[in-house]
N, C-alpha and C positions, 0 to 999 in steps of 0.2 A: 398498539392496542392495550387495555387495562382493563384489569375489572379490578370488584373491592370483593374481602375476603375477611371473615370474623377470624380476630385475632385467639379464638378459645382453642386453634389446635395449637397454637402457640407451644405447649404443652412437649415438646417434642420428644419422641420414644427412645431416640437415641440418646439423651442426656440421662443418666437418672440421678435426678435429682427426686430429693424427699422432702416438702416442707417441715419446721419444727415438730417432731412428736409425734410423726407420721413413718419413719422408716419401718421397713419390715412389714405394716400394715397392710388390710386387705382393698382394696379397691371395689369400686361399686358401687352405687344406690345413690342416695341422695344425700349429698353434704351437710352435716351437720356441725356441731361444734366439736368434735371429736374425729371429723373428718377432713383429709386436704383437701381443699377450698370454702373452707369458713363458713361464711354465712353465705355464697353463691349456691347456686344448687345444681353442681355439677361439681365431681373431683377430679383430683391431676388424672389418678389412675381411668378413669373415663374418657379424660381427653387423649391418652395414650394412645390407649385403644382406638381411639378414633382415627386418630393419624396412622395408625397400622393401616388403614384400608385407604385402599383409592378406588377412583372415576365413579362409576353406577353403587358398587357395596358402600361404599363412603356416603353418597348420596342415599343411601335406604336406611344406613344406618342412623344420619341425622333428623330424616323424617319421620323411620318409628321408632326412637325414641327423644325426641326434642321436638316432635312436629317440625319440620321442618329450620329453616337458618333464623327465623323469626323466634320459633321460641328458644333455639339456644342462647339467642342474644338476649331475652331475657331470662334466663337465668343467668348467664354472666354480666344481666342488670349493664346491659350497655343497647344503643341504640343500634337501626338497621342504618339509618341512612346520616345522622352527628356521631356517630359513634362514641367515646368517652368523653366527659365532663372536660377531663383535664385537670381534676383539681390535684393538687398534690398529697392530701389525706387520705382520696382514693386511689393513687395510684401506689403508694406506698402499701396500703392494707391490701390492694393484689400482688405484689410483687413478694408478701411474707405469705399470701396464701398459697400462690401457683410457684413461685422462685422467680428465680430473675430471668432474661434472656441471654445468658453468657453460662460462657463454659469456663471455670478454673484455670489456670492454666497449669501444665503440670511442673512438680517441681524442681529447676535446675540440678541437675549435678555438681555436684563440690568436686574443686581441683584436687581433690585427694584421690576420688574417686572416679577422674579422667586420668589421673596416673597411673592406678591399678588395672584400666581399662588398654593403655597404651604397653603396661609390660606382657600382656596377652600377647602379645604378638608373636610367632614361633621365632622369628629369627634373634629375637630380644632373647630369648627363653634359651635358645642354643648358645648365646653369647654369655649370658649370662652362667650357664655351664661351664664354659669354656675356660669363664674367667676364674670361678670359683677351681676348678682343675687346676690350673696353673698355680693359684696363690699356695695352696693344700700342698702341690710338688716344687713350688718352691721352699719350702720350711717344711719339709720332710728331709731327715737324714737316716741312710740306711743304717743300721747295724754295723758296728766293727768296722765303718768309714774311719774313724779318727785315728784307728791302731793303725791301720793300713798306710794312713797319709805321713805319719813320723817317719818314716823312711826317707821320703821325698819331699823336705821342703819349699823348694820354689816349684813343683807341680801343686802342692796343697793350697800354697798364698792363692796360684792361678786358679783353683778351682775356689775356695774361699771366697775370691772376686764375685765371679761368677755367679757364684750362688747366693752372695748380698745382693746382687742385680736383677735376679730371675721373679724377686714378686713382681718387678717394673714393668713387666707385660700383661701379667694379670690385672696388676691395678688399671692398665690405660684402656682395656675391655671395659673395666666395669665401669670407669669414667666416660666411655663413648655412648655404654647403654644410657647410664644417669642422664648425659646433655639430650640422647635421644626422642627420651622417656619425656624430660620436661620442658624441651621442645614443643612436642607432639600434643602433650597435655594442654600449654597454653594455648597453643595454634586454636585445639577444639572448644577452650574457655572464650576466646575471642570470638570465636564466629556463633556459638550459641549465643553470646551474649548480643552478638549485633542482629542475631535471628528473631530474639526475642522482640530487641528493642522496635525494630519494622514491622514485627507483629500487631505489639502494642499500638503501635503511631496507625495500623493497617484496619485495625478495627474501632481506634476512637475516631478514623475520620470519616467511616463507612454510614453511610445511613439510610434509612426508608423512609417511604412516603405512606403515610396513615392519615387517618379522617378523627380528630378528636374538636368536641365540641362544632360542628358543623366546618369545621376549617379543615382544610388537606394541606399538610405541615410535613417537615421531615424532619426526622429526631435518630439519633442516634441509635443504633439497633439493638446493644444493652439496654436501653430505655424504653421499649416494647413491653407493652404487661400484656397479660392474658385478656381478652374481651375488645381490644384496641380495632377496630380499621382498616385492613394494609390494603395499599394499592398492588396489585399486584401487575407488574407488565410482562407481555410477553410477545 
């Protein structure tokens, strides 16, 4: 089962979006040229509104103030039953009055800053401790060490040894965290980026079924303007 439904709540509350020159602005009244939605006579902030309400208040709200579905569709200068022209002149001049039907997407994270998210990690953080401990007490020599050891030569060489050897453990901590760290980091650069990518593919192949110029057509769902048609099924 379907019905048709005017594309003027299009408008959606969740998005906020501002046309040109309009952020921060008050909503209300009737559009003018100073107003979101141009020359329609009806603005975004109106249709917001409207999409806040459902079933019976939705329906009262359209008839007392649009008279009913009839005269919203003329003011957004579209038809009840052809719906939009289709020309491309007009669909352009609503998609800069009302916005487009797409959400931005937000902006990836840079591998720099999946790195820094990967050393959060407590067990990195204690290692990384660890390691730094170790390098610090290996290249510490205590006090009056050197008097003490001229007594005993081949005890000194052996501990001498030893103590040229003792950063070698520090270093292989902080070489384990490093491979960890950018491991970790690419792993979650790869799957955002394949996340994205199926996103993208996921909404340019999405589409709806709307009524423009007397033809019930399906178009892309970014390509929906305000005042359009949609079938809606349910």
């Amino acid at each position: 089962m379907s019905t048709t439904a005017t594309m003027g709540e299009m408008a959606n509350s969740a998005v906020e979006f501002y046309p040109k020159g309009t952020r921060g602005g008050g909503g209300g009244g009737r559009a003018d040229g100073s107003h979101a939605g141009g020359d329609f006579g009806v603005t975004v902030m109106e249709l917001r509104e409207l999409m806040e309400l459902r079933g019976a208040d939705a329906i009262q709200k359209v008839q007392d103030s649009y008279g009913g579905t009839d005269g919203l569709c003329q003011r957004l200068q579209s038809s009840v039953t052809d719906g939009l022209s289709g020309d491309p002149t007009d669909l352009e001049h609503r998609g800069q009055a009302f916005g487009q039907n797409f959400i931005p997407p937000k902006k990836p994270k840079t591998f720099l800053e999946l790195v820094w998210e990967a050393l959060q990690d407590v067990t990195l953080i204690i290692l990384e401790a660890a390691a730094i401990i170790s390098l610090g007490l290996s290249f510490y020599q205590p006090p009056g060490k050197e008097t003490e050891s001229c007594g005993n030569v081949s005890a000194g060489a052996e501990d001498e040894g030893e103590a040229d050897a003792g950063w070698i453990e520090g270093a292989a901590i902080l070489l384990s965290v490093v491979c960890v760290v950018l491991v970790t980091a690419f792993n979650d650069w790869s799957k955002e980026k394949q996340f994205r990518g199926l996103q993208s593919r996921i909404e340019q192949e999405q589409k709806f079924t709307v009524v423009r110029k007397g033809n019930v057509i399906q178009i892309p769902v970014a390509d929906m303007v305000v005042g359009d048609l949609a079938q809606v099924k349910y």
